[in-house]
ChimeraX commands (.cxc) that place a marker at each C-alpha (Angstrom):
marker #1 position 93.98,90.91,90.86 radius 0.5
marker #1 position 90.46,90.95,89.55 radius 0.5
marker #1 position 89.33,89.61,86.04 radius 0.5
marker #1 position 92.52,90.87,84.04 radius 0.5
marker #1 position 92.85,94.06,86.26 radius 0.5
marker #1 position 95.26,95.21,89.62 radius 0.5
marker #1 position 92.89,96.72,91.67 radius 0.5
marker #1 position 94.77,98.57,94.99 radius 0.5
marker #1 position 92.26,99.92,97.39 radius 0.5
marker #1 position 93.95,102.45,99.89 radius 0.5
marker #1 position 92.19,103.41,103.28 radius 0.5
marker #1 position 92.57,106.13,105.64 radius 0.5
marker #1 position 91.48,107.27,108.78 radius 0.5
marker #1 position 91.86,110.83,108.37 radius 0.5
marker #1 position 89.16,114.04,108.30 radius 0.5
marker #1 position 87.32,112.03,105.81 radius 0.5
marker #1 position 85.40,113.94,102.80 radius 0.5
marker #1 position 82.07,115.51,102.90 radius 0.5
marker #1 position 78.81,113.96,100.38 radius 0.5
marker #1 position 79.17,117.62,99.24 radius 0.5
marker #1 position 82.63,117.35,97.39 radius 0.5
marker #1 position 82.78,113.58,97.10 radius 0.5
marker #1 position 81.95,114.14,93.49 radius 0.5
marker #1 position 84.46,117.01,92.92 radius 0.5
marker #1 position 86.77,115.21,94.86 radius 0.5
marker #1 position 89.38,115.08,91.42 radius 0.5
marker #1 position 89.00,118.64,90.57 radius 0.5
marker #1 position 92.05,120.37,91.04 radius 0.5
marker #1 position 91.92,122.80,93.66 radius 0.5
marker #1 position 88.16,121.94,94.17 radius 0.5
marker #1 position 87.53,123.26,97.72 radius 0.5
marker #1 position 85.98,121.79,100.22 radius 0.5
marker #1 position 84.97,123.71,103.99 radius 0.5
marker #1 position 86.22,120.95,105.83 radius 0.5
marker #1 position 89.74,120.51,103.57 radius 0.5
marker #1 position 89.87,124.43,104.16 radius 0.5
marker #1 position 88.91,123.85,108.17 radius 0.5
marker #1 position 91.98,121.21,108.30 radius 0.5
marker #1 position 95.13,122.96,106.59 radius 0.5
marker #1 position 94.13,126.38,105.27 radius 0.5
marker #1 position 93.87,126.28,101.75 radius 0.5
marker #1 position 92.01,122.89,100.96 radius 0.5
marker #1 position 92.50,120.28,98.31 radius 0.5
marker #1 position 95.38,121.25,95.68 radius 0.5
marker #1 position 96.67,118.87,92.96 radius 0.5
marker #1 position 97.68,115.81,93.94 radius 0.5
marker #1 position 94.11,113.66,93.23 radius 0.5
marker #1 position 93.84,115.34,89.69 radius 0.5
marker #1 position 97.48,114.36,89.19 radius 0.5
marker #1 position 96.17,110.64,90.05 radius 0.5
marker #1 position 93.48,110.62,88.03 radius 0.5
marker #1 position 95.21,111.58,84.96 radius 0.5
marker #1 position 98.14,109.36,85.95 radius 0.5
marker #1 position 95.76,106.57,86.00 radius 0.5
marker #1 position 93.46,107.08,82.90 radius 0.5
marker #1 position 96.32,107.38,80.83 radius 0.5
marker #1 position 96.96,103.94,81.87 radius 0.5
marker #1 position 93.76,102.64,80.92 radius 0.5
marker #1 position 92.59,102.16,84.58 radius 0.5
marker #1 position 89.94,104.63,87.09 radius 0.5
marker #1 position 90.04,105.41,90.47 radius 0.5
marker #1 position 87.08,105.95,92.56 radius 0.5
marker #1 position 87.14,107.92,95.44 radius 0.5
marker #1 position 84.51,106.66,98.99 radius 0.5
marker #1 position 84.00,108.19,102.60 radius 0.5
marker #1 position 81.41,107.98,104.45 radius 0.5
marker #1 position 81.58,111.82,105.60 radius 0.5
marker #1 position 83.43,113.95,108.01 radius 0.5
marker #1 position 85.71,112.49,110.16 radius 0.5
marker #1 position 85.35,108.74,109.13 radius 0.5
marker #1 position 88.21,108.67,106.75 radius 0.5
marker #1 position 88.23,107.96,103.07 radius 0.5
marker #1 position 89.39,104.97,100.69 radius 0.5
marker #1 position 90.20,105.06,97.35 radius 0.5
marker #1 position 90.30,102.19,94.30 radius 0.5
marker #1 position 92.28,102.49,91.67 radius 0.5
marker #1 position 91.87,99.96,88.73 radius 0.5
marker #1 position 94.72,98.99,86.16 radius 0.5
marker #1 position 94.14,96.33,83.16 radius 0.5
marker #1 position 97.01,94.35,82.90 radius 0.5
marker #1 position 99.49,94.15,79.74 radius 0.5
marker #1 position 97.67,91.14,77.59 radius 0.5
marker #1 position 94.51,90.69,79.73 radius 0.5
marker #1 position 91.39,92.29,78.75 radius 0.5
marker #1 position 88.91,92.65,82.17 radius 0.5
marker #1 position 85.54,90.59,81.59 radius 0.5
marker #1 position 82.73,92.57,80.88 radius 0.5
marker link #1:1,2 radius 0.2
marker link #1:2,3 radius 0.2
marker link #1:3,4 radius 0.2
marker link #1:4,5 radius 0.2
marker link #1:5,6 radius 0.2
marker link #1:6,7 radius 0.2
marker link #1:7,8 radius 0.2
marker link #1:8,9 radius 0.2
marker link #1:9,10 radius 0.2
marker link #1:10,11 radius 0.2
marker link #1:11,12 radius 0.2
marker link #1:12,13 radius 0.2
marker link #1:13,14 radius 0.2
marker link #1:14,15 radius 0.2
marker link #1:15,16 radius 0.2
marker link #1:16,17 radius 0.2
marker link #1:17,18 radius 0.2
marker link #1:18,19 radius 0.2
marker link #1:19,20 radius 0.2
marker link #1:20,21 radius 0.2
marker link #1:21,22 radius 0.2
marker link #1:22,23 radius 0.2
marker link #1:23,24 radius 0.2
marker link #1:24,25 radius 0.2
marker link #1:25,26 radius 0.2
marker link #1:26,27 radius 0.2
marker link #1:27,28 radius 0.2
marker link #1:28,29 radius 0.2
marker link #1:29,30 radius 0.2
marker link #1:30,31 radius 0.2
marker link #1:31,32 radius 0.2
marker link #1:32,33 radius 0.2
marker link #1:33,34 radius 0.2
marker link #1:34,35 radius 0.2
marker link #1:35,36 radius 0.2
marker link #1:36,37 radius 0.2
marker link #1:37,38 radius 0.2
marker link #1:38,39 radius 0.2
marker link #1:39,40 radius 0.2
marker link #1:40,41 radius 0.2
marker link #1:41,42 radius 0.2
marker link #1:42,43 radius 0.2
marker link #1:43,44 radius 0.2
marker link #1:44,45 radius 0.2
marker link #1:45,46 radius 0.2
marker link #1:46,47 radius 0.2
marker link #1:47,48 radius 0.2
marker link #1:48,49 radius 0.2
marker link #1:49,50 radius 0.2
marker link #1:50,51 radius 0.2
marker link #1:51,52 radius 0.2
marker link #1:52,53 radius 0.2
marker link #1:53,54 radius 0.2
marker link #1:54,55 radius 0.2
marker link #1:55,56 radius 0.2
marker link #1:56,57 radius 0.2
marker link #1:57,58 radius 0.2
marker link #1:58,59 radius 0.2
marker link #1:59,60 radius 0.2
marker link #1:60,61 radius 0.2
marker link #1:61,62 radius 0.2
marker link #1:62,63 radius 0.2
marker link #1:63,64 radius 0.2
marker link #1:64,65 radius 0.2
marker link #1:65,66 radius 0.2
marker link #1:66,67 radius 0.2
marker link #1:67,68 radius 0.2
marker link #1:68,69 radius 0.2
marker link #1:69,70 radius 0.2
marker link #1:70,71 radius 0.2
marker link #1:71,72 radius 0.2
marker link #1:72,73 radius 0.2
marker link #1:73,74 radius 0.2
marker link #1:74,75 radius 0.2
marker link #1:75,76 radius 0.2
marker link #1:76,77 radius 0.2
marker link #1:77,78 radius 0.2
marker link #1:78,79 radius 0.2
marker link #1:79,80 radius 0.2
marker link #1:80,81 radius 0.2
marker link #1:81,82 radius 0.2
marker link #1:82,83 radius 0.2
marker link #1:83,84 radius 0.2
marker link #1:84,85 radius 0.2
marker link #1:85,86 radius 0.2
marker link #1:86,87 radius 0.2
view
């Protein structure tokens, strides 16, 4: 907890994600060579699903890798009920 907020930061080790689609990386069925490389079809849903799960909370998520085959980590940041996060 951070200034009125739940921040969870989740960490893989997997194929990573490429400078290339980093920003994309929420776009549903954005592809990406190396998602398409790994399982055949690339990204799908699921990250635009938590995206808009966690804006209509009032939070973001933010997605970091530092390229192919270093994994990825993602924040996610959720005020809390009667808190307001400092500016």
């Amino acid at each position: 907890m951070a200034d009125g907020a739940a921040v969870l930061s989740v960490l893989d080790n997997g194929i990573g994600i490429t400078a290339q689609a980093l920003p994309q990386i929420f776009e549903p069925f954005a592809p990406d060579t190396q998602a398409l490389g790994f399982n055949g079809v690339g990204r799908g849903i699921g990250l635009a699903v938590v995206r808009a799960l966690v804006e209509a909370h009032g939070g973001t998520v933010h997605a970091f890798s530092e390229g192919r085959g270093l994994g990825s980590r993602f924040v996610v940041t959720l005020v809390l009920p009667g808190m307001s996060p400092r500016s």
